[in-house]
C-alpha positions in Angstrom: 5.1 33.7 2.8 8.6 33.3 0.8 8.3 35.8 -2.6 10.9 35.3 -5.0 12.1 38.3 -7.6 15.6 37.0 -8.3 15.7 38.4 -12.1 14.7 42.1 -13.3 14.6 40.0 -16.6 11.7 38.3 -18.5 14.5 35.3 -18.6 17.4 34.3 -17.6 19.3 31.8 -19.7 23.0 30.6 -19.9 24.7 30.5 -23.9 25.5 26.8 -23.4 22.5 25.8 -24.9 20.8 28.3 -26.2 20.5 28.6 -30.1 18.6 30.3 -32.9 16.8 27.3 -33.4 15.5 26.3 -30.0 12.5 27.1 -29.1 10.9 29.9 -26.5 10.7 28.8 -23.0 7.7 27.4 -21.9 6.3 29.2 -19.4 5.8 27.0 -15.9 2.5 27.6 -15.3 1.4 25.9 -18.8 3.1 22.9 -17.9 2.7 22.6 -14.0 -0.4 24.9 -13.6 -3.9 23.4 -13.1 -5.5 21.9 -16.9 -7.7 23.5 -18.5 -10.4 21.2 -18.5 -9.1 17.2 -17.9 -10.8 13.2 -17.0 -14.1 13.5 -18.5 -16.4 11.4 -17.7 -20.1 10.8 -19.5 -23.1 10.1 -17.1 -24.9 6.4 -17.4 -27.4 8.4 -19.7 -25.0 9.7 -21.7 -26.8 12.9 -21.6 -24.5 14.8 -19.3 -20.5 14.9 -19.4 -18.3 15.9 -16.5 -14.6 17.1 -16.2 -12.3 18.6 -14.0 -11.5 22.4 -14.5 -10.0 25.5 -12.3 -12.8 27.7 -10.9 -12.2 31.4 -10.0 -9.7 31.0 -7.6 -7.7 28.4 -9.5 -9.0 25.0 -7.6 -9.7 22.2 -9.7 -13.8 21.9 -9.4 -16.1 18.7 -10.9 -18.0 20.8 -13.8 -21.5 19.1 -16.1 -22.1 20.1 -19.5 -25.1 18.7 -21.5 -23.6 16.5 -24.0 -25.9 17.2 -27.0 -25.8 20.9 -27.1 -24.4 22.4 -30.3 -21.1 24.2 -30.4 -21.5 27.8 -29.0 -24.0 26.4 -26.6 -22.5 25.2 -23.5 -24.2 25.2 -20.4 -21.2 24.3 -18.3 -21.8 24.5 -14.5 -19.4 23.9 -11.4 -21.0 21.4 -8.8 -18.3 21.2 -6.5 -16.6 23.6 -3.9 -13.8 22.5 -2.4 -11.7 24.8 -0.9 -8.1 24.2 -1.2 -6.5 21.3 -2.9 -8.3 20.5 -5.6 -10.1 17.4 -6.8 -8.1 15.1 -8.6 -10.2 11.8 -8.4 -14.5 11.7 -9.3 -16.8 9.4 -11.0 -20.5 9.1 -11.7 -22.6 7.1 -9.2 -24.9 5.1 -11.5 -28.0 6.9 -10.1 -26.8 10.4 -12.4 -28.0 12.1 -9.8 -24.2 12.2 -7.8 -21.1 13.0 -8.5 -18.7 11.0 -6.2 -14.9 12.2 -5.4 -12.0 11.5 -2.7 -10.2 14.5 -0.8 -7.8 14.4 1.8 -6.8 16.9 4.3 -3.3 18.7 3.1 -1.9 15.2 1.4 -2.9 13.3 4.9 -4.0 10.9 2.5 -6.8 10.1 4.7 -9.2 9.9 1.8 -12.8 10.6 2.5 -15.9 9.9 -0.1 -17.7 12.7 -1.0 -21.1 12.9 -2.9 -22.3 15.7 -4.7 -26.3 16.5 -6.4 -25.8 17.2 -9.6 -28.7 19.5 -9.9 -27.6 21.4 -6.2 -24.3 21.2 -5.6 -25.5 19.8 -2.1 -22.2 17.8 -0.9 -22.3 15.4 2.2 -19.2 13.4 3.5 -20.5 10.1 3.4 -16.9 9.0 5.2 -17.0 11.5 8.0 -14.9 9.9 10.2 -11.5 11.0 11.5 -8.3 9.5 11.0 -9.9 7.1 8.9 -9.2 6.5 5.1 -11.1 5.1 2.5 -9.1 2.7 0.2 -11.5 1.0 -2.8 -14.6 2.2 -3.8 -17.2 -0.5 -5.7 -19.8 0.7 -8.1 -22.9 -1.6 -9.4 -25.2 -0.2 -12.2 -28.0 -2.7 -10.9 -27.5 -0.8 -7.3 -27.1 2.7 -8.2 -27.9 4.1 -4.6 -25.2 1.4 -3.0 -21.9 1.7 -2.7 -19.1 -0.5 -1.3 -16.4 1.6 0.4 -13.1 0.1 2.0 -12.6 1.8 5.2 -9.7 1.3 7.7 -12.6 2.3 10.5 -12.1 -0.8 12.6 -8.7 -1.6 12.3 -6.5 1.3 11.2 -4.4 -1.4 9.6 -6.8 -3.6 7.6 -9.7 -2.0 5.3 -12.9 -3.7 6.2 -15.6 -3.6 3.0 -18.8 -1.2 4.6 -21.8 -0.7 2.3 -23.3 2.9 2.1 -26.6 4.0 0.6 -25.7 7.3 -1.1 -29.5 8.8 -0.8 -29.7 8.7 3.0 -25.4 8.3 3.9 -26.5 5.0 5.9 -23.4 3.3 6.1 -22.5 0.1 7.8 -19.7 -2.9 7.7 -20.5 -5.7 4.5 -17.4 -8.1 4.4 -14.7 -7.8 7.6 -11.4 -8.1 6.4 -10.3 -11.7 7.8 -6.4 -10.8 8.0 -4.7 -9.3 5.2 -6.9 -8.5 2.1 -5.3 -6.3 -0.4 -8.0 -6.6 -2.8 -12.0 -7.5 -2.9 -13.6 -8.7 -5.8 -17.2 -8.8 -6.0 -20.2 -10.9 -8.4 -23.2 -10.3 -10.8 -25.4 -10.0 -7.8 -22.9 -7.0 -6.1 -21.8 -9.0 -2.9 -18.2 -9.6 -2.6 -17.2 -13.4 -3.0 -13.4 -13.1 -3.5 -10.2 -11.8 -2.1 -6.7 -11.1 -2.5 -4.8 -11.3 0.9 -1.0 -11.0 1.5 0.4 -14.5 3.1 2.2 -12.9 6.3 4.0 -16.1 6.7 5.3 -16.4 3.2 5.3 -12.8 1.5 3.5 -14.1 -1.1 -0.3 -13.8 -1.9 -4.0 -15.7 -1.6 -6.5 -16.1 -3.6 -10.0 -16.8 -1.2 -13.2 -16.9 -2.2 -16.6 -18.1 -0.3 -20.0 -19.0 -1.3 -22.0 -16.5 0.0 -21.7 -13.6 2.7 -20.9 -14.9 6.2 -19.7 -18.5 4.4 -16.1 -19.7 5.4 -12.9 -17.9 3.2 -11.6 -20.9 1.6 -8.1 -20.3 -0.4 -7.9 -21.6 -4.3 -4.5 -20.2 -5.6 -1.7 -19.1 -3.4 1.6 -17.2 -5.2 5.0 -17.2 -3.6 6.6 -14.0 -2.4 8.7 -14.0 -5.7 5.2 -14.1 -7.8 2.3 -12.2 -8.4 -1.8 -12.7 -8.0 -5.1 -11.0 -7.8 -8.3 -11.9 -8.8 -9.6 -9.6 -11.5 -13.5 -10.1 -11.7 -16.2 -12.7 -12.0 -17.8 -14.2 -14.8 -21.5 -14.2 -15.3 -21.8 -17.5 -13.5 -20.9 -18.3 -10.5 -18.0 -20.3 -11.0 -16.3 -18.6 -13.0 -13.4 -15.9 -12.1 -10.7 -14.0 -14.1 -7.6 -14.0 -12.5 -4.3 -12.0 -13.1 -1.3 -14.0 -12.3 2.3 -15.1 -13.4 2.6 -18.6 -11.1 3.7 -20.7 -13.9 5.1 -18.1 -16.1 7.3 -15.2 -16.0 4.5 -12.3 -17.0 1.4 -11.5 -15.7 -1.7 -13.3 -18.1 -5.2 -13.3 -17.7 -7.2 -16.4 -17.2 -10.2 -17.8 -16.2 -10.7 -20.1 -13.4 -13.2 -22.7 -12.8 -14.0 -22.9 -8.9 -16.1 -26.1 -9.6 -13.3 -28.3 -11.4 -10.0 -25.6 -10.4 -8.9 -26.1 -13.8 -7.5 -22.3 -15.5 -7.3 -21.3 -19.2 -5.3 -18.6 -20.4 -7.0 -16.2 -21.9 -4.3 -13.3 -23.0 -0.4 -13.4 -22.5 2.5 -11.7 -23.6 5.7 -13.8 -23.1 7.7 -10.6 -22.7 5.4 -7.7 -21.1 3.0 -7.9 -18.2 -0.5 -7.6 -18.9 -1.2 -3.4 -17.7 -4.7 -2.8 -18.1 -8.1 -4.7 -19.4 -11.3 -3.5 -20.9 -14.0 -5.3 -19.5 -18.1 -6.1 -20.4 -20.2 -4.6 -17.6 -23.0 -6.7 -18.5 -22.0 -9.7 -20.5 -19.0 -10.0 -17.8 -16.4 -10.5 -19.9 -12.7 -9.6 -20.8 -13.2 -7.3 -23.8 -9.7 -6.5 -24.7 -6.1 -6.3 -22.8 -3.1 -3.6 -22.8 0.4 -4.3 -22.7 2.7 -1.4 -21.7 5.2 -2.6 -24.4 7.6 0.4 -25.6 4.2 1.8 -26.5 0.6 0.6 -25.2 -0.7 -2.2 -27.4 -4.0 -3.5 -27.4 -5.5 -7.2 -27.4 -9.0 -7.7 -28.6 -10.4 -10.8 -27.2 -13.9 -10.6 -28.1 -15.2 -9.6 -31.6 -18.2 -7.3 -30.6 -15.1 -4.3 -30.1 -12.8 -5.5 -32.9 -14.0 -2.6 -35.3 -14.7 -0.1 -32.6 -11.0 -0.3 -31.5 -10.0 -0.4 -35.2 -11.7 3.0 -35.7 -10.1 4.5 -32.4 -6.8 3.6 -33.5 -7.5 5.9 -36.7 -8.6 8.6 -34.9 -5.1 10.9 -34.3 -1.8 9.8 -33.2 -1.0 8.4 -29.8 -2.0 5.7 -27.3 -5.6 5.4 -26.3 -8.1 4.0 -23.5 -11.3 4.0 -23.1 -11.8 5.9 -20.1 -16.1 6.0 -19.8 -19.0 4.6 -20.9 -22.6 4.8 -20.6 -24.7 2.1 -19.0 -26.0 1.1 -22.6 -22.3 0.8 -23.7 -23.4 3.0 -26.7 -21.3 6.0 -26.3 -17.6 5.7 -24.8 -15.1 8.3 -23.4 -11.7 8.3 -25.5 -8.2 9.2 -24.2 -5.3 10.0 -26.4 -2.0 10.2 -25.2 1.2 11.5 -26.8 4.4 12.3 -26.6 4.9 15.6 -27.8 1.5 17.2 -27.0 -1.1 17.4 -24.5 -3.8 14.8 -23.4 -7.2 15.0 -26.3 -10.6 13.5 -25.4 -13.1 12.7 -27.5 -16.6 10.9 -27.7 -17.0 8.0 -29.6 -20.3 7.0 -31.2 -20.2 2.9 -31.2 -23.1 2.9 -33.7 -21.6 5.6 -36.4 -17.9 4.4 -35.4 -17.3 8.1 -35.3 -15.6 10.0 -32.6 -15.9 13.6 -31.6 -13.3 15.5 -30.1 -14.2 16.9 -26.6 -11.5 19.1 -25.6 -7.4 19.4 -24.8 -6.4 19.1 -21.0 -4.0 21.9 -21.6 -5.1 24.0 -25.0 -1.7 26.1 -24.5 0.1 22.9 -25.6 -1.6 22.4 -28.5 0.7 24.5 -31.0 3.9 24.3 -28.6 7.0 22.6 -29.7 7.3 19.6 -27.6 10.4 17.2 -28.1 9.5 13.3 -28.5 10.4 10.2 -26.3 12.2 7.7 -28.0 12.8 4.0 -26.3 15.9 2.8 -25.7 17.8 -0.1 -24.3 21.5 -1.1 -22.6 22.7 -3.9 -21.2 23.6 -3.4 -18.0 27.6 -4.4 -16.5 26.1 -8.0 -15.3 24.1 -8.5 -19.3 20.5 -7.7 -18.2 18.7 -5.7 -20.8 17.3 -2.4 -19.6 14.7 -0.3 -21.2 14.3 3.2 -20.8 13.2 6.9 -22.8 15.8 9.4 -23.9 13.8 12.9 -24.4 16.4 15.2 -26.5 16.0 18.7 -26.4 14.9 20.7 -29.7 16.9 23.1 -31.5 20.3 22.2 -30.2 22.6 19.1 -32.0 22.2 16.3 -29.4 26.1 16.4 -28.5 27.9 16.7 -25.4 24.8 18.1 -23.3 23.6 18.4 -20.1 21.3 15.9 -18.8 19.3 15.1 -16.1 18.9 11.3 -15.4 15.3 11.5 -14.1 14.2 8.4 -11.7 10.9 7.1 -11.4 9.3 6.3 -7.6 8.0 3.1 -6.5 10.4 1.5 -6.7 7.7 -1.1 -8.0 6.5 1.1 -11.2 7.5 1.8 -14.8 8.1 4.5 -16.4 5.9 4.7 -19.6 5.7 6.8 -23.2 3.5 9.9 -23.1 3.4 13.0 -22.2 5.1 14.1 -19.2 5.4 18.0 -17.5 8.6 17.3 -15.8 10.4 16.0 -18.8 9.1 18.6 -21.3 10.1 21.0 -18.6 13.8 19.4 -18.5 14.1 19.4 -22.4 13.0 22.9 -23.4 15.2 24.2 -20.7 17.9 22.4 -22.7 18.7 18.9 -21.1 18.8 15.7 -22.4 16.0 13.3 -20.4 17.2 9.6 -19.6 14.6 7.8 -18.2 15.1 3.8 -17.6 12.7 1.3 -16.1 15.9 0.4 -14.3 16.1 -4.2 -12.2 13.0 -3.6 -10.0 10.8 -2.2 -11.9 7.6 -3.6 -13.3 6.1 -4.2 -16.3 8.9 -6.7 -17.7 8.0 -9.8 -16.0 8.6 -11.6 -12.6 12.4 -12.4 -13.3 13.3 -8.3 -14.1 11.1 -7.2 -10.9 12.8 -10.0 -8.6 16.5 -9.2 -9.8 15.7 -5.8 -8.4 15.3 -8.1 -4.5 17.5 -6.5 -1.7 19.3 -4.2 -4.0 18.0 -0.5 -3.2 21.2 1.2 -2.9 22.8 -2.1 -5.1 22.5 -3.3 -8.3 19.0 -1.2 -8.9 21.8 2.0 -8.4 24.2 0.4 -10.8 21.6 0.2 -13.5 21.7 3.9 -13.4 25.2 4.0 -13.2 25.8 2.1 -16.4 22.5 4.1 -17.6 24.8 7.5 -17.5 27.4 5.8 -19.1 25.5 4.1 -22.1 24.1 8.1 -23.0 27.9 9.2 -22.8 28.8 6.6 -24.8 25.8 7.8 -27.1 28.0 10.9 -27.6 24.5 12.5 -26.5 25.6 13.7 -22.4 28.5 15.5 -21.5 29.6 13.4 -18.7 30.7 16.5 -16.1 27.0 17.8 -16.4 24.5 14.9 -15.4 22.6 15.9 -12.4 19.8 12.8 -11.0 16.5 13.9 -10.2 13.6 11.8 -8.8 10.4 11.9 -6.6 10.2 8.8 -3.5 11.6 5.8 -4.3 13.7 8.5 -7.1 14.7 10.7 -4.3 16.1 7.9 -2.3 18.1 6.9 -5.7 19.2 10.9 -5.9 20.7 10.5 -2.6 22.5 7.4 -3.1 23.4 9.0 -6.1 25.3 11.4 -4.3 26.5 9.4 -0.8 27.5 6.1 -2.8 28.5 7.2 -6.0 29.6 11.1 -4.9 31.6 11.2 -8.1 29.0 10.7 -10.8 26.9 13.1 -10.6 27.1 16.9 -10.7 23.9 17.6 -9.0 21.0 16.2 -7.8 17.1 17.2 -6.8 15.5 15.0 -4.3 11.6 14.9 -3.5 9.9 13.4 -0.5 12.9 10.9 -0.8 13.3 8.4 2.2 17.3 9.2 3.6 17.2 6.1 6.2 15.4 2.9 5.4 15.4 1.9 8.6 13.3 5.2 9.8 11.1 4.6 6.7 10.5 1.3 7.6 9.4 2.1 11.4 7.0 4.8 10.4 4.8 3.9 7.8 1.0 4.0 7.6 -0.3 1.3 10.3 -2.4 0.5 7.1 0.9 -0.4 5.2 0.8 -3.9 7.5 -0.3 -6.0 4.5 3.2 -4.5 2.6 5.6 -5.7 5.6 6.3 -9.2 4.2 6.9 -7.7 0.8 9.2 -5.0 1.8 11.4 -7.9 4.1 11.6 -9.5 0.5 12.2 -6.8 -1.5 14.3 -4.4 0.2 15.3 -6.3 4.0 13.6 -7.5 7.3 13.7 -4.7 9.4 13.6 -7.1 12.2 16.2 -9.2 11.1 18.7 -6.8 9.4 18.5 -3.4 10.6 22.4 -3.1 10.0 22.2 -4.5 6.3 19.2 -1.8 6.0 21.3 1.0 7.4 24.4 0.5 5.5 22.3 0.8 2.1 20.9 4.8 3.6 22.2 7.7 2.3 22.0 8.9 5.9 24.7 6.7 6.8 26.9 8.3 3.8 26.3 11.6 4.5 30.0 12.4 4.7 30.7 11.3 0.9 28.6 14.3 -0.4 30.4 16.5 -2.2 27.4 18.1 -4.8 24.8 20.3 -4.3 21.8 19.1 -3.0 18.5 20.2 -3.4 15.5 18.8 -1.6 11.7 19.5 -1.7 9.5 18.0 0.6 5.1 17.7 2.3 5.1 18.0 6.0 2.1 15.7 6.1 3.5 13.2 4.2 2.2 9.7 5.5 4.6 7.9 4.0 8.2 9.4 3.7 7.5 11.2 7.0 9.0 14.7 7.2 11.6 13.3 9.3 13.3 11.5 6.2 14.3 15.1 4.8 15.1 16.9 7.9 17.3 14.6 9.0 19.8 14.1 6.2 19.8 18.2 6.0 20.8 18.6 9.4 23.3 16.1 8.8 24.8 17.6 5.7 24.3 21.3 7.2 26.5 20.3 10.3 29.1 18.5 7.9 29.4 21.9 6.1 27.5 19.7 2.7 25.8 21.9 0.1 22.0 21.7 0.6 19.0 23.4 -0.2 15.6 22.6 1.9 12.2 23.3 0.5 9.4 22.1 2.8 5.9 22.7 1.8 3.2 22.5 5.0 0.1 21.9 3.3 1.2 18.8 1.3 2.2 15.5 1.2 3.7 12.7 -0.8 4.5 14.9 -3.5 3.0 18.7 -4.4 -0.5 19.0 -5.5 -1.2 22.4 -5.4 0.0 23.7 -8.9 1.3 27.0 -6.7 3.9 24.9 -5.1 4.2 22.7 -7.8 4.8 26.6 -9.9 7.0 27.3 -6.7 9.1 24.3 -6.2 9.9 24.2 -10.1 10.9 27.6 -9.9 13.3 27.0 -7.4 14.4 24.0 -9.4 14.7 25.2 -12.5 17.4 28.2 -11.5 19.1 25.5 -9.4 19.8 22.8 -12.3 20.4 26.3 -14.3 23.6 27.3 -12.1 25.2 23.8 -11.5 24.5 22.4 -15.2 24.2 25.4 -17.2 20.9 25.0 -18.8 18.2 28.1 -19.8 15.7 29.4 -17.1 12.6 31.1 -17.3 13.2 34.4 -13.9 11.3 33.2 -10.6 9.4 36.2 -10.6 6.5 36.3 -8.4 4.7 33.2 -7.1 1.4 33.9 -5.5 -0.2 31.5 -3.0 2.6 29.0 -2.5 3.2 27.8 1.0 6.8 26.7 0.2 9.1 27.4 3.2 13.3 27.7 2.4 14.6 25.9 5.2 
């Protein structure tokens, strides 16, 4: 194991930045260590309330409390025991006698379902089969021992639905997937009678539905390759189904759809943002209220029986909420807030009082820490498109001529969103300026933004960075000799374009599990990935067709053109920018006499979950950006229990 002890020194730090008015360093491990306690979740009774916390040996555990006990009374107990990684997602089976959760094996990302007493800590696998991953997991409150689990058992490239009985772990198949479902949707009565399906001859997606189990698939609603579709849940008859779709506009809306007469009403819409989330009536089987990730999340009520519970939330303390659990009587909820300049808050909200009761922090060291704030921002970019974005500006320094890190989100087919987020605080108390922009491409904005973003990896989705870098010089905000890009997948790939197509633009640039060679990422994705050929041939380039156009828009190809320092970080078992993607472009830069620096982590995958890699990659980062943009560093020190391996 690799130790680091570069500095004697508590910290390291460079007088380009520093001032009497910025604030102390933030230690790593309180931004990129394990919460303290995080994602609670109340139990259908409401009498218990799970969370995720470290246990002695600083693995994130499922804990129980009892909900009602006064303060000083706690009777917090750890049910789980894994080993390693960490759990990272659990829920409540509706019985309240299991606590359910997914685990892979070193970021394999072969999920398996695991389901542990609550009262033992007894935990069986009730996935125990190898190679195999589970991919959707349906709950019913009028089934509590039943579970529907998609599983890729069959067919390692299409998820079959299997029901499994969580008292005796009998398991067998429910609904065979039929070609290429993406998404099952199931009734009041807990049997699935809908499906989302990709259209492998179009690109575009299917909407089937049938009238009972074993009844023929017929399709309702079919969505071209340049739209979006999925069925979102059924109504408490049986002809009625919500459905999330932008066929004959340009954002996603919610309707409902009649299967007897096929006529659709809209329900909610925004004629700028996409629909992002919706809050929905267990019981009465309705849409309650619908988000919209706007410059902040906004909220649309639709049905009057929350209108003053969401009033009250929205008094409750700064920042953007959700509703994250409720009981089975829908008397007591789960609260989220998220902000900015702070850490995550939870609290429980009483329906009947309209009062709500802070829980706890997820990180309690962040509470009283100067944090700076994301402010939204736009350009146009060189062809007019408007592009949004977040400029974080470092505290206690005039926001003039500074370093900045350009930080670019994965996907590519994701936002990036307000709230709190470890990387950037990390980037801004070390002195940068953050620029982060939802650049063509990404989603959120409607069909026409996403679709501008078609067969332009490398193209015009890299020139809205560009033209991002120059919009904050422009600001007066970035010194333009000192912006390094930094991104994670899909923002790893647009690192090293950064530095093969545009070699001039950039000082620096940090690269994690990003693809270097379409082509190669193309030929070894998950089998399970099938359903995503047609939209990759859309989006990005048919492998089949156009391996050539595909090659020429890889950094791999560009190799030569590199003349910054590089700095890459990267899972072995990545499933789905193999290992292969990073060594490759090393080798090719190390035998070109190019200045790289190879991280590789063996116990990981599509990113770092561990927080002692997470600790140890950050270190490593932190002391890189520090020496090619002259920002302040906390000393490595010494890392314990990292796996990270300098290549």
């Amino acid at each position: 194991m690799f130790r680091f002890a570069f500095f004697a020194g508590v910290f390291a730090m460079t007088p380009l930045v520093a001032s009497a008015e910025a604030p102390p360093l933030i230690p790593r491990d309180v931004l990129f260590g394990n919460p303290d306690k995080a994602g609670p979740q109340i139990s259908p009774d409401g009498k218990h309330i799970a969370y995720l916390a470290p246990d002695e040996k600083n693995v994130l555990q499922v804990w129980v409390r009892t909900t009602a006990l006064p303060a000083g009374k706690a009777n917090d107990k750890k049910v789980t025991s894994d080993e390693k990684r960490g759990i990272r997602q659990y829920f409540w089976a509706h019985d309240g006698k299991h606590l359910l959760y997914l685990q892979d094996a070193g970021g394999d990302e072969n999920f398996h379902l695991f389901a542990a007493e609550f009262d033992t800590g007894k935990t069986r696998d009730l996935t125990p089969f190898t190679g195999v991953r589970v991919q959707g997991v349906e709950l019913d409150e009028k089934h509590p021992d039943t579970l529907l689990v998609g599983m890729n058992k069959r067919n390692k490239a299409a998820f079959d639905m299997h029901r499994v009985t969580i008292s005796t772990g009998e398991e067998k198949i429910d609904t065979e997937n039929p070609g290429l479902v993406v998404g099952w949707t199931t009734d009041k009565d807990f049997v699935i009678r809908a499906a989302t399906a990709v259209n492998s001859e179009t690109g575009g997606y299917d909407l089937m539905v049938r009238e009972k189990p074993g009844a023929e698939w017929k399709t309702i609603k079919k969505w071209t390759n340049e739209e979006q579709g999925q069925a979102a849940g059924f109504g408490a008859d049986a002809n009625t189904l919500y459905v999330i779709g932008n066929d004959s506009t340009d954002t996603l809306r919610l309707t409902k759809f009649d299967l007897a007469t096929s006529k659709e009403e809209v329900i909610a819409e925004d004629k700028e943002y996409d629909i992002g989330g919706a809050m929905i009536d267990d019981k009465k089987r309705i849409p309650l209220a619908v988000s919209f990730a706007k410059a902040r999340t906004e909220w649309k009520v639709l049905d009057d029986s929350v209108k003053d519970d969401f009033a009250a939330l929205a008094k409750v303390r700064r920042g953007d909420f959700s509703v994250t659990s409720k009981t089975t009587d829908d008397t007591l909820w789960v609260v989220a807030y998220v902000t900015d300049d702070g850490p995550v808050s939870y609290y429980l909200y009483h329906r009947d009082t309209k009062k709500a009761d802070f829980l706890f922090f997820n990180n309690s060291k962040l509470e009283n820490t100067k944090l700076a704030q994301m402010e939204p921002i736009q350009y146009k970019a060189k062809d007019g498109l408007v592009v949004h974005g977040y400029l974080t500006k470092p505290l206690g320094v005039e926001a003039k001529d500074l370093p900045t890190v350009l930080l670019v989100h994965g996907g590519p087919w994701a936002r990036d969103s307000w709230g709190f987020s470890p990387l950037t605080q990390f980037l801004a108390n070390r002195g940068y300026a953050v620029l982060q922009v939802n650049f063509r491409g990404s989603t959120g904005y409607g069909k026409k933004f996403l679709n501008a973003g078609n067969r332009e990896w490398a193209g015009k989705m890299h020139q809205d960075l560009i033209d991002a870098k120059e919009w904050i010089v422009k600001q007066g905000v970035a010194d333009p000799k000192k912006v390094a890009i930094m991104g994670g997948s899909y923002g790893g790939y647009a690192t090293l374009v950064g530095l093969t197509f545009t070699p001039d633009e950039f000082a620096c640039g940090v690269d994690i599990v990003g693809p270097s060679n379409i082509v190669t990422l193309l030929k070894t994705v998950p089998p399970y990935w099938a359903p995503a050929k047609a939209l990759f041939a859309k989006r990005v380039g048919d492998l089949e067709k156009e391996e050539a156009f595909l090659k020429e828009r890889s950094p791999l190809a560009k190799v030569n053109y590199i003349t910054k320092p590089l700095l890459i970080g990267q899972g072995k078992n990545d499933p789905r920018v193999k290992v292969a993607e990073s060594d490759q472009i090393v080798d090719a830069m190390r035998k070109n006499g190019k200045p790289v620096e190879y991280v590789l982590y063996p116990d990981e995958g599509h990113g770092f979950q561990r927080p002692e890699n997470r600790l140890h990659f950050f270190a490593i980062t932190e002391q890189f950006l520090a020496k090619h943009l002259g920002g302040r560093a906390e000393a490595v020190g010494e890392i314990k229990g990292h796996s990270g391996e300098i290549k």
